[in-house]
C-alpha positions in Angstrom: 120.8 106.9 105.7 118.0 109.1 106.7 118.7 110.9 103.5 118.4 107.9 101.0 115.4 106.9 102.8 113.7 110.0 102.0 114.8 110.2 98.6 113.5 106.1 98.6 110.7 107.2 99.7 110.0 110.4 97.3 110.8 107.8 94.1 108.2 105.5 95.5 105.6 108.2 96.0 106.5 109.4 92.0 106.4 106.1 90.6 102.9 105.3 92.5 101.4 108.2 91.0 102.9 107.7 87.8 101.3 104.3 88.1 98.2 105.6 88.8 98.1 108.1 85.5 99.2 105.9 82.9 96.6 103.1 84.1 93.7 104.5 81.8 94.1 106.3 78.9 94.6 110.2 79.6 91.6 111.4 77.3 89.4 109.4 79.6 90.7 110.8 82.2 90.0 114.4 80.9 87.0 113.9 80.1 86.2 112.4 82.9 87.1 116.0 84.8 85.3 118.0 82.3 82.3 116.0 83.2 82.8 117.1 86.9 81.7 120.5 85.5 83.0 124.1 87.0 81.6 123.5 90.8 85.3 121.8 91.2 86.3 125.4 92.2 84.5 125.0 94.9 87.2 122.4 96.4 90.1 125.4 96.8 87.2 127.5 98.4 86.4 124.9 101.1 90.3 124.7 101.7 90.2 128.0 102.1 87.6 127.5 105.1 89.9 125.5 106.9 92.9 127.1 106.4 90.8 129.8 108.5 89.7 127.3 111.3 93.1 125.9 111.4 93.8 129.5 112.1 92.0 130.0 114.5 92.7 127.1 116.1 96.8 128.1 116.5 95.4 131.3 117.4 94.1 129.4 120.6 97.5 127.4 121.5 99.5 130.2 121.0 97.2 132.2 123.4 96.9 135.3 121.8 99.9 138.3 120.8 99.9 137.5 117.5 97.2 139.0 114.8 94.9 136.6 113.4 95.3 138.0 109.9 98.8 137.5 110.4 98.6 134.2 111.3 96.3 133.2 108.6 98.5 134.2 105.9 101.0 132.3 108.1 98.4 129.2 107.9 98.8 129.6 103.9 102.3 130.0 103.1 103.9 127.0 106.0 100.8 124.3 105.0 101.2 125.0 101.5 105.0 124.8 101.5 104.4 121.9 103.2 101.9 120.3 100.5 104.3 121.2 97.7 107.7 120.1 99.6 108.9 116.4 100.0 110.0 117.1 103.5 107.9 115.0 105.9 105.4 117.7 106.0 107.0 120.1 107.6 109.0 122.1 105.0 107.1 125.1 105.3 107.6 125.3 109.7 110.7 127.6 108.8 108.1 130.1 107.7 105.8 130.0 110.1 108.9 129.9 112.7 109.8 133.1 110.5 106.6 135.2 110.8 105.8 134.2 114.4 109.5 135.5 115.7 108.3 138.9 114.9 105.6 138.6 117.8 107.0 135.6 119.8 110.1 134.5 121.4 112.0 131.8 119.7 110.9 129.1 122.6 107.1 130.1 122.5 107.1 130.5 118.6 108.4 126.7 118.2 106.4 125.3 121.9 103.4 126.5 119.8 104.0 124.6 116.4 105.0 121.8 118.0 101.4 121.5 120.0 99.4 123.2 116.9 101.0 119.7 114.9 100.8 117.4 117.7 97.0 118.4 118.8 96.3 118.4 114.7 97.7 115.3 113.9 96.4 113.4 117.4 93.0 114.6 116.1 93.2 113.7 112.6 94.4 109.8 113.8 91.2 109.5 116.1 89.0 111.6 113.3 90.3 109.1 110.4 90.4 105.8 112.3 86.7 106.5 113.5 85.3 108.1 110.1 86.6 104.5 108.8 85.4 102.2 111.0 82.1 103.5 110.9 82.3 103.4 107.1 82.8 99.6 106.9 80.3 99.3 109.9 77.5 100.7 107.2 78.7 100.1 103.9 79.4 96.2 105.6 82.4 94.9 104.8 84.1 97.5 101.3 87.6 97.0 100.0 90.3 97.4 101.9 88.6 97.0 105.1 90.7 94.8 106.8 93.7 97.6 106.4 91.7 100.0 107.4 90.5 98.8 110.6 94.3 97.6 111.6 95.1 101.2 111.2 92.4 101.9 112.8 93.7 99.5 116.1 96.6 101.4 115.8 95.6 104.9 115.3 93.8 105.6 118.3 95.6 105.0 121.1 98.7 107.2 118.9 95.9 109.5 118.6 94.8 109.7 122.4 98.4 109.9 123.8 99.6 112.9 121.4 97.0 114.4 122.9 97.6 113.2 126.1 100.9 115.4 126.3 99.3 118.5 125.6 98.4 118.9 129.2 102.1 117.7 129.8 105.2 119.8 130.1 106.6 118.0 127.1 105.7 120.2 124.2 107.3 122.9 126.4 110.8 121.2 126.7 111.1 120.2 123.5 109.9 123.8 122.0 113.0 124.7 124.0 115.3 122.6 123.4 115.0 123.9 120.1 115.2 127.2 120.9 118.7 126.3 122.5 119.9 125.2 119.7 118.5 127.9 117.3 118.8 130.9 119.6 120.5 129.7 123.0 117.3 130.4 125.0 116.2 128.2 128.0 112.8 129.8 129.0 110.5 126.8 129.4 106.8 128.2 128.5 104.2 126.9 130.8 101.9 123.8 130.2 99.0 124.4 127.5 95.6 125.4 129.6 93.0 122.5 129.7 90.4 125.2 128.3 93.0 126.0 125.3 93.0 122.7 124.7 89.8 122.5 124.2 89.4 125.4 122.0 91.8 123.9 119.9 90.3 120.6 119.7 86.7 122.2 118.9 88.3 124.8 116.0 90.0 121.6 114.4 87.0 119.4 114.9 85.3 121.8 112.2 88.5 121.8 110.0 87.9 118.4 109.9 84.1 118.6 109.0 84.7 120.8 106.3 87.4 118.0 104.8 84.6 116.0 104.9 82.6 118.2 102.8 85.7 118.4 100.4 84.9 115.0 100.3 81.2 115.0 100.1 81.4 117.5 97.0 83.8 115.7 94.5 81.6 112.3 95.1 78.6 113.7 94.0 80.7 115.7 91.2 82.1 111.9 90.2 78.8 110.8 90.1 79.0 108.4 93.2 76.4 107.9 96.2 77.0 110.8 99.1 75.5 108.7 101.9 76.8 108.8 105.4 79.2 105.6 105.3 80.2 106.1 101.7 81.2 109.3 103.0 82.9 108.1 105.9 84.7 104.8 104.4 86.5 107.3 101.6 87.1 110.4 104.0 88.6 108.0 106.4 90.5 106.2 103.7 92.2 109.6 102.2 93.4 110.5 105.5 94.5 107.0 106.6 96.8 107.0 103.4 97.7 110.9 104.1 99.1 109.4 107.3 100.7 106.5 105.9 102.4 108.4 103.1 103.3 111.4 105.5 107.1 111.8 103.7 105.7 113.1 100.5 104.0 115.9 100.4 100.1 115.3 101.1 101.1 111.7 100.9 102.2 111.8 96.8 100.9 108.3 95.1 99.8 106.8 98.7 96.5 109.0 98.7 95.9 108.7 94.5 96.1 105.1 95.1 94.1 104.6 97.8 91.3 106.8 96.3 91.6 104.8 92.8 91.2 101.6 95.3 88.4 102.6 97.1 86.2 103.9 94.8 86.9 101.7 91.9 85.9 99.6 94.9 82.5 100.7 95.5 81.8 100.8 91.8 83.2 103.9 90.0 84.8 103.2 86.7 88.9 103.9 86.3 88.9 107.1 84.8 86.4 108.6 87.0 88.0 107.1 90.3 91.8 109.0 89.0 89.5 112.9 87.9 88.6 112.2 91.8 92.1 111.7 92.8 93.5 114.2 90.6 91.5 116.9 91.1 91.6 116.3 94.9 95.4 116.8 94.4 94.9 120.1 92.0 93.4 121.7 95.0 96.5 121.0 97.0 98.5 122.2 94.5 96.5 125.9 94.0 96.9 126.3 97.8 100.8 125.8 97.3 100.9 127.8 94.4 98.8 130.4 96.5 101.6 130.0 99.3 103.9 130.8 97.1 102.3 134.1 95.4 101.9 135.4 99.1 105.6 134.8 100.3 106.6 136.0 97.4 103.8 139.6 98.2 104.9 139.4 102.2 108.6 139.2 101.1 108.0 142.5 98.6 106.4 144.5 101.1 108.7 143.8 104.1 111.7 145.0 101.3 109.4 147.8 100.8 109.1 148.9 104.2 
């Protein structure tokens, strides 16, 4: 069942993007993203920012004993295998499982994905719902608002208690529990430290500042107003649908049609509302094609070695 849901699901995404392309002609929409001129490499770059904050950030939870150039590359290959792979978002946790077992024990490797993910995603709930909220608060009233601020409702008190079990022993158990079953360990690892916590939180605070700026940079590239809520309201929107849409990868279709909503909604013609989508989506598919050029270089070396 959970199978054909998944593969439901992965059609749905498809045909939503699909939908999304064939709704203007596609020479508009080139041209469209030839207008946005060369500065759209900047978008990649910026990712590139946060993969290093995100970083730094598991760097904190895991509490050291692992390089942080090692865990960068780390960052690279498991988020962008899980851009690219319609596995819930977490097809590429095998390879970071992989790459921190060389420094880690099985239990501590997998306690600390599971808080990296849980701290990330109870951050990004409270980050999206509020960068909403206070987008319709100033823009008074866009499309889509009433959606937005039911997910809202609902994604803050998720938000609060995912972050909530950080200072619980419940990241611990279930790191090994899985660790029994993969390796037949049964070392528990200690609760996560208040001030790691907060380390954490801070490092993926800024990861979630420099999305913004993603954000930021294609609307002025589109031609659209960069003010505050306008920023807010769109940022908020993109990650609401990210969250919604979490069984594709980066939310397939979900996100390209709720950024062809919202800004067609706040005035941007058809063909330059999909160049924003799209090109949004070309950057997350450089960082998984970068994922896969430095799996592919680790694997080499490690041969050989």
């Amino acid at each position: 069942m959970k199978i054909w849901l998944v593969r439901a699901w992965l059609v749905l995404g498809l045909a939503l993007f699909v939908y999304v392309l064939t709704r203007t002609p596609f020479a508009q929409i080139e041209s469209a993203i030839s207008a946005m001129g060369p500065f759209v490499i900047l978008s990649p770059l910026i990712a590139a920012l946060w993969f290093a904050t995100r970083t730094s950030a598991l760097g904190v939870v895991l509490g050291g004993g692992v390089p942080w150039r090692e865990l960068y590359v780390l960052r690279w290959i498991g988020d962008g295998y899980n851009g690219i792979l319609p596995l819930a978002g977490v097809g590429g946790e095998p390879f970071k499982l992989r790459i921190l077992g060389r420094y880690l024990s099985t239990e501590a490797a997998l306690t600390g994905l599971v808080r990296d993910r849980l701290i990330d995603n109870g951050l990004g709930f409270i980050v999206s719902a509020g960068f909403a909220a206070l987008g319709i608060a100033m823009l008074g009233d866009p499309p889509g608002h009433e959606g937005l601020l039911i997910y809202a409702a609902i994604a803050v008190p998720v938000g609060i208690a995912l972050l909530a079990l950080m200072i619980t022993r419940a990241p611990g158990k279930l790191g090994t529990f899985a660790a029994r079953l993969a390796a037949g360990t049964h070392t528990e690892p200690q609760p996560l430290p208040r001030r790691a916590l907060v380390g954490a939180l801070a490092w993926f605070t800024l990861t979630r500042a420099l999305q913004a700026c993603e954000t930021t940079l294609l609307l002025h590239l589109v031609g659209l107003p960069t003010d505050l809520g306008t920023i807010l309201f769109v940022d908020g929107a993109l990650n609401a649908a990210g969250f919604v849409g979490f069984v594709m990868p980066q939310g397939l279709g979900v996100v390209e049609s709720a950024a062809v909503f919202a800004l067609t909604g706040l005035g941007a013609t058809l063909p330059v509302a999909t160049a924003f989508a799209l090109v949004r989506r070309g950057r997350v598919v450089t960082c998984g094609v970068v994922a896969l050029i430095l799996h592919a270089v680790s694997g080499a070396t490690k041969l050989a070695r």
